[in-house]
Steps between C-alpha positions, in 0.01 A plus 500: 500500500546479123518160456184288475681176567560632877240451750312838661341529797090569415268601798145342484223696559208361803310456166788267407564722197888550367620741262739290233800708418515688232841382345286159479162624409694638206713209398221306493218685324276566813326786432303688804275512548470167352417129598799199572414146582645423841500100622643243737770284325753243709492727809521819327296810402523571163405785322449511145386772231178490340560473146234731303278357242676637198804328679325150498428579096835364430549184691571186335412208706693185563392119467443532859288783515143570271448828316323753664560331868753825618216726355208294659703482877606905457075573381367283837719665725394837437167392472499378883683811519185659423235279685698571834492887434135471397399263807726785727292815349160284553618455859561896552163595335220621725251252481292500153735702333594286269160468357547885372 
């Protein structure tokens, strides 16, 4: 399909993973490997590029939104991002090991 406006078929993975296509990875910036923000909204899954920090540099914020908040929201997710892989590697050490 050439079209990105035109659903596709996408298998899931038993790990639940999907592969985007790339016809939409590339329309909307989502470079792999590379990180996208993927939620619940009104019954649907939405997925949603990551915009990169030199990205955010730019924004201008609105009366309804305080500077910095897109920044602060993008930094805290991918520092959870971080505690979960570090809790995960703790979890797969032998015991002790991470004392070395």
């Amino acid at each position: 399909m050439s079209s990105t406006e035109e659903p596709e078929i996408v298998r899931v993975s038993q790990k639940g993973q999907a592969t985007i296509p790339k016809p939409l990875r590339e329309k909307f910036g989502i470079d792999t490997p590379g990180e996208v923000f993927i939620y619940e909204e009104e019954g649907w899954i939405v997925v949603e590029a990551v915009p990169t920090l030199d990205e955010l540099g730019g924004i201008h914020t609105t009366d309804e939104r305080e500077t910095g908040v897109v920044l602060d929201r993008v930094r805290e997710l991918k520092r959870q991002e971080r505690d979960r892989e570090e809790k995960r590697a703790n979890r797969l050490r032998p015991d002790g090991a991470e004392n070395r």
